[in-house]
C-alpha positions in Angstrom: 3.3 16.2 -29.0 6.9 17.2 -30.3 7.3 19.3 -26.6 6.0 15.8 -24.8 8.4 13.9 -26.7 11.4 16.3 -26.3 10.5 16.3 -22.4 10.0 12.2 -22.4 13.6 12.2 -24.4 15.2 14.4 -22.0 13.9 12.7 -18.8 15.0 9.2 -20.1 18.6 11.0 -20.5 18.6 12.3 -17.2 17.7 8.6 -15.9 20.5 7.3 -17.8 23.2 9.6 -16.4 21.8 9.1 -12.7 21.9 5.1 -13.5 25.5 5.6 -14.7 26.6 7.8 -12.2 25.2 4.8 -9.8 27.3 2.3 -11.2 30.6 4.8 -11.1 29.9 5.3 -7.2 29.9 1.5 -6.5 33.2 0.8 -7.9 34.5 3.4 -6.1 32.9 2.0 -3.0 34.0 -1.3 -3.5 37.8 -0.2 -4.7 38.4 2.7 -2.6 36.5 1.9 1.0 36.5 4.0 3.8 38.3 6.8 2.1 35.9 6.9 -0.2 33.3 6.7 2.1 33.7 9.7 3.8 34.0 11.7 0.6 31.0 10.3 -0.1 29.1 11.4 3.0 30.4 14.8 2.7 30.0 15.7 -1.4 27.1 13.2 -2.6 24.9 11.6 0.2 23.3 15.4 0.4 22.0 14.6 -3.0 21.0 11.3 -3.4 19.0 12.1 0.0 16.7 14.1 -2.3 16.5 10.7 -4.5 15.4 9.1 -1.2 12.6 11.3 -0.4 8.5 10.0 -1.3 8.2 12.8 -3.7 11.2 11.6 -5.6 10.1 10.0 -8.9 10.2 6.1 -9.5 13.8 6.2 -11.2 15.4 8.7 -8.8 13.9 6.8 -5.6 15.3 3.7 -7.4 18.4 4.7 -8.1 19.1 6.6 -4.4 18.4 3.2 -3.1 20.1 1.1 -5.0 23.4 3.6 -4.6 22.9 3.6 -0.4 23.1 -0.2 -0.7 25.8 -0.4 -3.0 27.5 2.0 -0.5 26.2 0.0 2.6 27.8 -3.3 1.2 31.1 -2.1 0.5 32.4 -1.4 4.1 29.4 -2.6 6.0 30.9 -2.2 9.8 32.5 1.2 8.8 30.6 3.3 11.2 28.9 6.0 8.8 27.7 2.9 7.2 26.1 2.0 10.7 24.2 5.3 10.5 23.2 4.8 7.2 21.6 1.5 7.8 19.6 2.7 10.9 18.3 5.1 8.7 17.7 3.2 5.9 16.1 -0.1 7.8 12.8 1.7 8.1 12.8 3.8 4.9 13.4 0.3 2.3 10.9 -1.7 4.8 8.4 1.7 3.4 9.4 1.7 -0.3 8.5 -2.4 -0.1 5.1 -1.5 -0.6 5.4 1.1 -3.4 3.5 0.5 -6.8 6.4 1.1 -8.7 8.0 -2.5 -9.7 11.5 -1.1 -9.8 11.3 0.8 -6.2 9.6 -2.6 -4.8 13.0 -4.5 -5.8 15.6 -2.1 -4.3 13.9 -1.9 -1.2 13.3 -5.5 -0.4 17.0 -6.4 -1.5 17.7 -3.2 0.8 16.4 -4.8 3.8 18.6 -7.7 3.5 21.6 -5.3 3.0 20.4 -3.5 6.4 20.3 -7.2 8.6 23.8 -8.0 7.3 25.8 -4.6 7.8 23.4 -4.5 11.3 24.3 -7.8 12.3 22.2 -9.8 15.3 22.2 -7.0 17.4 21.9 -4.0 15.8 19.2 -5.7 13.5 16.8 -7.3 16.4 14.3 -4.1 16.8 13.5 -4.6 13.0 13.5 -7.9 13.1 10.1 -8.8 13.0 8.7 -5.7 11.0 11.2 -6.8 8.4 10.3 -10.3 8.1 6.6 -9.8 7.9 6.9 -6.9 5.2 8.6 -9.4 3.3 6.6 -12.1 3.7 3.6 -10.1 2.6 5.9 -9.1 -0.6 6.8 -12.9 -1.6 2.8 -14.5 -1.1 1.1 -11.7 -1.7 2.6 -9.9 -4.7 0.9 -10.1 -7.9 3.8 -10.6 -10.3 3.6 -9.9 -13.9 6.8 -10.6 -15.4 8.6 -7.6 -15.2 7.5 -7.7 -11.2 8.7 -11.1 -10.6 12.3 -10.7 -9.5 11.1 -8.5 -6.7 9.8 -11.8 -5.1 13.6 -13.7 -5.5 15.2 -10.2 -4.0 12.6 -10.2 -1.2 13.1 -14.1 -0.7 16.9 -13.3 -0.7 16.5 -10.9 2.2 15.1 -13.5 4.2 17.5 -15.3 4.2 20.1 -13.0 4.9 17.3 -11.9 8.1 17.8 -15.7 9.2 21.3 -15.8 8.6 22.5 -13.0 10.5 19.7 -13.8 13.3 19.9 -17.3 13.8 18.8 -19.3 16.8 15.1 -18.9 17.3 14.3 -16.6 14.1 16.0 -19.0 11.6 14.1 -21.9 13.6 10.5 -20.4 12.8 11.3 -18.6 9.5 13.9 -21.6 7.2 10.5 -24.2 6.9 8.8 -21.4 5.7 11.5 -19.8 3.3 12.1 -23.8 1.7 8.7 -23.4 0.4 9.4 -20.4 -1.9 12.3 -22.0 -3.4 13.4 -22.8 -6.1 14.0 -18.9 -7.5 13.7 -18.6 -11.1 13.2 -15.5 -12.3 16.6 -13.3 -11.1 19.5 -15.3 -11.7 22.0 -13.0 -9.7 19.4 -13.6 -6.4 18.7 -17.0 -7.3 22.3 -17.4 -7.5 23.0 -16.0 -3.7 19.7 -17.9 -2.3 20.7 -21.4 -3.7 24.3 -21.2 -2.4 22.5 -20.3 1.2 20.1 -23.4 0.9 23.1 -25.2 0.5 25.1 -23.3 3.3 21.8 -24.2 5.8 21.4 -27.6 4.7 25.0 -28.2 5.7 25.6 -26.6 9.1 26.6 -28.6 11.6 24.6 -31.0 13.7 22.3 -34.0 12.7 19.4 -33.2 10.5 17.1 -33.9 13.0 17.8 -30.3 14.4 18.0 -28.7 11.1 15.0 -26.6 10.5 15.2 -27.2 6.9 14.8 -30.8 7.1 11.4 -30.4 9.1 10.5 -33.6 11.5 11.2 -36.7 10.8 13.0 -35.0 7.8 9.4 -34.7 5.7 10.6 -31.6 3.8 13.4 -34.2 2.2 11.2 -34.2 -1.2 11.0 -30.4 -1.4 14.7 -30.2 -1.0 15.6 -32.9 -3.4 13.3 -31.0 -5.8 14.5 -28.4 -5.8 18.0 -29.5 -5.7 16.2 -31.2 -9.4 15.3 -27.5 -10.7 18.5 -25.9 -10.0 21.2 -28.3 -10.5 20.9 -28.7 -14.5 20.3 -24.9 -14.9 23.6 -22.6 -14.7 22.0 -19.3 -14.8 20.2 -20.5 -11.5 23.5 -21.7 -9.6 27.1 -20.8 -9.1 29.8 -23.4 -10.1 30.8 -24.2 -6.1 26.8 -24.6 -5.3 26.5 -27.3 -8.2 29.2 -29.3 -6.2 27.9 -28.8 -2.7 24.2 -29.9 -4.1 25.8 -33.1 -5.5 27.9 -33.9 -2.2 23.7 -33.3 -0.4 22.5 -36.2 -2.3 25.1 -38.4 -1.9 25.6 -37.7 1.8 21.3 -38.2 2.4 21.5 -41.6 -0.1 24.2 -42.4 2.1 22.6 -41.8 5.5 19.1 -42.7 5.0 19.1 -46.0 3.6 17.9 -47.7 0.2 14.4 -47.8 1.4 13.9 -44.5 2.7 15.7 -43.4 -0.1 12.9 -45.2 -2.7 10.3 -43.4 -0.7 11.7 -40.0 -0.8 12.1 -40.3 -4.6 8.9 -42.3 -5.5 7.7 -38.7 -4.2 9.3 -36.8 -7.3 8.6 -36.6 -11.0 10.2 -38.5 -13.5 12.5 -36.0 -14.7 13.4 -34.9 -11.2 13.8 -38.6 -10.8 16.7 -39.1 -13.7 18.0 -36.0 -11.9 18.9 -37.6 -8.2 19.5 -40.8 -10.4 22.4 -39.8 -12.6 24.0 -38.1 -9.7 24.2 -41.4 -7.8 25.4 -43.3 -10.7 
């Protein structure tokens, strides 16, 4: 028992260090750039290679992942960076499916990472593998509490996928993507995903050609709800996405008229009610 315990104490160290070392390799990522890059490539990608590989244990897989992205997102057009991502597109789409909670969530937030430093092009042959492994992730997971943020980092990445793809892609996928929304349970996701509901639900053009608003705008009662969930809460919602969620409901109260209006909130509860309510007095 003293051995197992001396072995358990020494692993946990050895996870500690690796986390640490992590978080010292994405400041330098994100101060340095493509200098740092490079040195990166040439000293430390050969070992956290070995982190990536199936054999690796749960913490070293996670924390090779989480580095690659870290590295990924600092200088994402910076053409080591583009090799990277093709490499890593097919490898975080993999890990989506492993049992261990922690290697679930780096790899779906890793396929976001890939779409945006990919961009349309680059991205389009994973495009649809992508979207469908994390679809499976988000209604198909079987979240216990410590799993639930992989669903909020999966839901993230999909809306990075429509982002960068637009056109057609974010036509099918946005209807979908409103009905997994709000995000509650990883504040720093649910903090990127509510400032892109916003960002969709103002893009130019009428909402009649919005895919968020859905025809005839019936998906205005999900949207004002959860609009309802997220405005009060701060750990769900940056400061700017507060204001652009109160300039929503004014601009639809505006534009749809006092009886539409009564008929889109006669749909919510009465505490999403006193929400909408108290912004438009």
């Amino acid at each position: 028992d003293g051995e197992k315990a001396e072995i358990e104490q020494y692993v946990s160290l050895e996870n500690e260090m690796i986390g640490m070392m992590v978080a010292v390799i994405k400041s330098c990522a994100h101060n340095a750039k493509g200098s740092y890059i490079e040195d990166f490539h040439k000293q430390l990608f050969p070992l956290f290679s070995e982190f990536l590989a199936e054999k690796a244990s749960p913490p070293l897989q996670t924390s090779g992942i989480c580095c690659m992205c870290d590295v990924i997102e600092s200088l994402p057009r910076h053409p080591i960076n583009q090799q990277y991502a093709k490499q890593f597109i097919t490898l975080t789409m993999q890990r989506s499916n492993h049992a261990s909670v922690d290697v679930k969530q780096s790899a779906v937030y890793g396929v976001g990472v890939c779409a945006e430093a990919l961009t349309n092009a680059g991205f389009a042959p994973y495009c649809r593998d992508a979207l469908n492994v994390l679809s499976t992730v988000i209604t198909k997971g079987d979240f216990k509490d410590e799993g639930a943020p992989v669903r909020d980092n999966a839901i993230s990445s999909v809306a990075k996928i429509a982002e960068v793809m637009g056109g057609d892609v974010a036509r099918s996928v946005l209807p979908r993507w409103l009905q997994w929304l709000p995000c509650v349970d990883d504040p720093m996701e649910a903090k990127v995903v509510h400032r892109k509901f916003c960002q969709f639900l103002e893009a130019k053009g009428d909402q009649g050609n919005n895919p968020l608003y859905g025809e005839n705008l019936r998906n205005l009662p999900k949207i004002f709800s959860i609009i309802c969930r997220v405005l009060p809460d701060t750990d769900l919602r940056e400061d700017a996405t507060k204001e652009h969620m109160i300039n929503i409901i004014k601009y639809l109260a505006q534009n749809l008229g006092a009886q539409r209006m009564r008929g889109v909130l006669q749909q919510l509860d009465a505490e999403e009610q006193k929400v909408i309510q108290s912004v438009l007095s």
